[in-house]
C-alpha positions in Angstrom: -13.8 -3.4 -8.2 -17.2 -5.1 -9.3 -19.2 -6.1 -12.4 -22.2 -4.8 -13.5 -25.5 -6.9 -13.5 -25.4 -8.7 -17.4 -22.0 -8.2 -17.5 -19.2 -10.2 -17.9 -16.1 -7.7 -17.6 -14.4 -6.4 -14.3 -13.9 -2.9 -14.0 -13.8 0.5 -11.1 -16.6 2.3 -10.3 -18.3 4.8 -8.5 -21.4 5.7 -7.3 -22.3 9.2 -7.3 -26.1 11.1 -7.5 -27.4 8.1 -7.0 -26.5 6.7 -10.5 -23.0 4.1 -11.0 -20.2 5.7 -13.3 -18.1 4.0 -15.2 -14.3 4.6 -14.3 -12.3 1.9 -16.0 -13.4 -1.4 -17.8 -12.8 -3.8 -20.8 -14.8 -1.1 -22.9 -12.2 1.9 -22.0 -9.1 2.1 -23.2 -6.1 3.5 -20.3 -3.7 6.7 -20.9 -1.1 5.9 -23.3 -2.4 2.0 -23.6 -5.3 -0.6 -24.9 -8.4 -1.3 -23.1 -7.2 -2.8 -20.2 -7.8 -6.9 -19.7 -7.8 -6.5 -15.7 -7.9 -3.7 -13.5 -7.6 -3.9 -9.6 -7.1 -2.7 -6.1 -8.6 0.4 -6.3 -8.4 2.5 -3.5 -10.0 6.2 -2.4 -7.5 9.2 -1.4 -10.3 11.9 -0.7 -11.0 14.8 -2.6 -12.6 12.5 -5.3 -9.6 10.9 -6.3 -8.7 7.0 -6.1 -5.9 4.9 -7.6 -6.2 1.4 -9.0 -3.7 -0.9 -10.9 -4.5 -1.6 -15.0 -3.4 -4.1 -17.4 -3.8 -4.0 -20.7 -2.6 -5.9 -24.0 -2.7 -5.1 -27.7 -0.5 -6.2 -30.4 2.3 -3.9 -29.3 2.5 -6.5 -26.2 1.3 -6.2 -22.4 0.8 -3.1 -20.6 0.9 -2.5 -16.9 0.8 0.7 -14.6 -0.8 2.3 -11.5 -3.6 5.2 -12.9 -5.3 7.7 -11.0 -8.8 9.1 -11.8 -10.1 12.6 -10.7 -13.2 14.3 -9.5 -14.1 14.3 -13.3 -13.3 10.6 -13.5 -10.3 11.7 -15.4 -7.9 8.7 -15.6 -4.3 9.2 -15.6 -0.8 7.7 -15.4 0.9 7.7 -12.4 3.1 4.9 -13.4 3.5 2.3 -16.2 6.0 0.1 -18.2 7.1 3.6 -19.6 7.9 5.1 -16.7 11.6 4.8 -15.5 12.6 4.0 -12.3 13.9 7.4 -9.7 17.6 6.8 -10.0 17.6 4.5 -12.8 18.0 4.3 -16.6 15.2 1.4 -16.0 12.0 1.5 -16.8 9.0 -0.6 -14.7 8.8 -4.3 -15.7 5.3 -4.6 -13.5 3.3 -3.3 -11.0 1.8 -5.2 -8.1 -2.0 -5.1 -7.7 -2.3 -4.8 -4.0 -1.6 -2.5 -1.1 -2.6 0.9 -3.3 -2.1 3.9 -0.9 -3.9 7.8 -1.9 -4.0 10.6 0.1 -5.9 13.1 -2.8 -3.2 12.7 -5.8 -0.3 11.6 -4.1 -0.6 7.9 -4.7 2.1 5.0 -3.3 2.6 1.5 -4.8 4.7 -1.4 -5.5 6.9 -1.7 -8.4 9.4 -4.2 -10.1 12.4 -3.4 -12.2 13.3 -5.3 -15.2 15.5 -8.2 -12.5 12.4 -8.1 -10.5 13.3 -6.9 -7.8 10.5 -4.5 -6.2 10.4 -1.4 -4.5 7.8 0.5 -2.8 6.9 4.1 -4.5 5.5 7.3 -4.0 4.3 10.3 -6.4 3.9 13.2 -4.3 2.9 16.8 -5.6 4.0 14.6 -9.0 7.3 14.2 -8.0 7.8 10.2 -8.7 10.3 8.9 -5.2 12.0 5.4 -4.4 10.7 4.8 -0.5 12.5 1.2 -0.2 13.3 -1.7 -2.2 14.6 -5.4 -1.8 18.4 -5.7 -0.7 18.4 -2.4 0.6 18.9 -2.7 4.5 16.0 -1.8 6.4 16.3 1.1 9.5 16.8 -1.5 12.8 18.9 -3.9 10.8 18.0 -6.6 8.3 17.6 -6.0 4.5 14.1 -5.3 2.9 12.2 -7.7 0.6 9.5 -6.2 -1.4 7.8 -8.9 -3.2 3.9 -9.4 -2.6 1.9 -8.4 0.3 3.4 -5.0 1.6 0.4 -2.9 2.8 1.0 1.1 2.4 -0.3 4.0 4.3 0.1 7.8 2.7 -0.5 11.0 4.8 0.4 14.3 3.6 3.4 12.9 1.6 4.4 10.7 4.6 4.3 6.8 4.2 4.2 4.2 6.6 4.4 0.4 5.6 4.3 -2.9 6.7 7.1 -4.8 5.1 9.7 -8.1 6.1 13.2 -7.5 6.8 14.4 -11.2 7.8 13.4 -14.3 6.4 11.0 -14.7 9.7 10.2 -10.7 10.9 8.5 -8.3 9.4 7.4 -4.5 10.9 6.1 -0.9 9.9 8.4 1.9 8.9 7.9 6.0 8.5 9.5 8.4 7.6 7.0 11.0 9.0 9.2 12.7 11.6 12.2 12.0 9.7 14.2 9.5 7.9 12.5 6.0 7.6 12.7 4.2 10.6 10.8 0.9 12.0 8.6 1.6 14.5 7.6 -1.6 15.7 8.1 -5.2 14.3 7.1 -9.0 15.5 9.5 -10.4 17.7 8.9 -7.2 19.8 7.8 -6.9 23.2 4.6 -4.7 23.9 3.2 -4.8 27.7 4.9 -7.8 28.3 4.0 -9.9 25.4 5.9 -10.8 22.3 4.0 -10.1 19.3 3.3 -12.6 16.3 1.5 -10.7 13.6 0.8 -7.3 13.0 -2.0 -5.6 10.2 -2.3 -2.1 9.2 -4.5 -0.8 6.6 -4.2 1.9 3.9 -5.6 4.9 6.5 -3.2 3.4 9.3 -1.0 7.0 8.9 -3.1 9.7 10.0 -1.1 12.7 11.3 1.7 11.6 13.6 0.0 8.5 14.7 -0.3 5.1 12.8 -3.0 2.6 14.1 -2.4 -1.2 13.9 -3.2 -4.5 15.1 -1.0 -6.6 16.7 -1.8 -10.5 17.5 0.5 -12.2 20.5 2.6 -15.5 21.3 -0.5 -15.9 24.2 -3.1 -15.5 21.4 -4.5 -12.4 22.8 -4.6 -9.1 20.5 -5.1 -5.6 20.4 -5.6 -2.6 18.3 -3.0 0.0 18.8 -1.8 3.9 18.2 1.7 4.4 18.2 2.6 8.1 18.6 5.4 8.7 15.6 7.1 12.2 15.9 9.5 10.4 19.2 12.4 8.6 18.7 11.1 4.5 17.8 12.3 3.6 20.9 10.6 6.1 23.0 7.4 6.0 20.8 4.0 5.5 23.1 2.0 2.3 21.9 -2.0 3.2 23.0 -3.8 0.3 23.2 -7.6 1.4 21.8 -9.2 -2.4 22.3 -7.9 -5.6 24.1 -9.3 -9.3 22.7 -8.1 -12.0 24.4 -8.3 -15.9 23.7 -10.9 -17.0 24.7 -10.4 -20.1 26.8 -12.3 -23.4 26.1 -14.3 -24.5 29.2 -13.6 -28.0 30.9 -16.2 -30.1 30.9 
């Protein structure tokens, strides 16, 4: 997401043959909507394709959805406030902006139903699914809240996200290998330390590994691989680079 030079609207581009092409913008009006007023978190899934969230308003009212664009630079729907909800008579209220997941057309995102309560999503092979939503109780224990910040990570129709469970814990969940299933969390122990934070990204599910960062009680962190087809409790945690605090001299 950028402007152009001179320019005073936001819109997705792409650069391609060494010339930029307009994707969506102020200017262009989205599938089944008006020209959008915002459009954000756009994010690549190979093959040409990339996913971003749109809004848009006319004097029918506001518009929101998730869109995909092709190759061709083809924009379509993958969501919006017409969509309904998998296993609901709802239809979308909104759409968060953030935390887009693509791997080629299969797109995952966060949605809201008309109580706003959210829910993570995924359209695979255009098959629209419910992965998990708020008060639904999380694999481990706890109950899911999906509301803001809830990074996504899709891999050949497998998700992995990042997602709280408790008022104070949060962890990352997959289903690849099975039903979802949290594979590690903060509060947990990893070669003798209790970790604080953890970060994953968008490519974070590659095959049957997921990479992430996880930041310790001793300050020291460290970039991981877990190894995802084993049971969670049996899964191998790789450590790929150690950073430790670094520790102020006395004078």
């Amino acid at each position: 997401m950028t402007h152009l030079p001179g320019e005073a609207h936001y819109g997705i581009y792409r650069y391609r043959n060494s010339d930029v092409v307009r994707v969506a913008d102020s200017n262009l009006a989205l599938p089944g909507g008006a020209k959008p007023t915002f459009v954000y978190g756009s994010v690549g899934g190979g093959g040409g394709y990339s996913a971003f969230y749109g809004d848009s308003s006319d004097d029918t009212g506001r518009r929101s959805g998730i869109y995909l664009a092709n190759s061709n630079d083809q924009v379509t729907v993958v969501a919006d406030n017409n969509t309904l909800i998998p296993g609901s008579s709802a239809k979308f209220s909104d759409f968060f902006d953030q935390d887009l997941a693509a791997d080629g057309p299969d797109v995952a995102f966060q949605g809201y139903d008309p109580t706003g309560l959210g829910g993570v999503y995924r359209r695979v092979s255009g098959s629209l699914q419910l992965v998990a939503r708020s008060l639904q109780p999380a694999p481990g224990g706890g109950t899911f809240s999906i509301n803001g910040v809830v990074p996504l990570s899709l891999d050949a129709g497998h998700i992995a996200l990042e997602a709280p469970f408790t008022a104070s814990r949060y962890g990352i969940f997959t289903d690849m290998g099975g039903p979802l299933r949290r594979i590690i969390a903060t509060g947990d122990t990893v070669d003798g330390k209790v970790i604080s934070e953890l970060r994953m990204n968008d490519d974070a599910l590659q095959g049957t590994t997921i990479a992430f960062v996880a930041r310790f009680s001793d300050g020291s962190q460290a970039i991981y691989l877990a190894n995802v087809p084993e049971p969670a409790q049996l899964a191998g945690f790789i450590p790929l680079l150690v950073f430790f605090r670094r520790q102020r001299r006395r004078q």
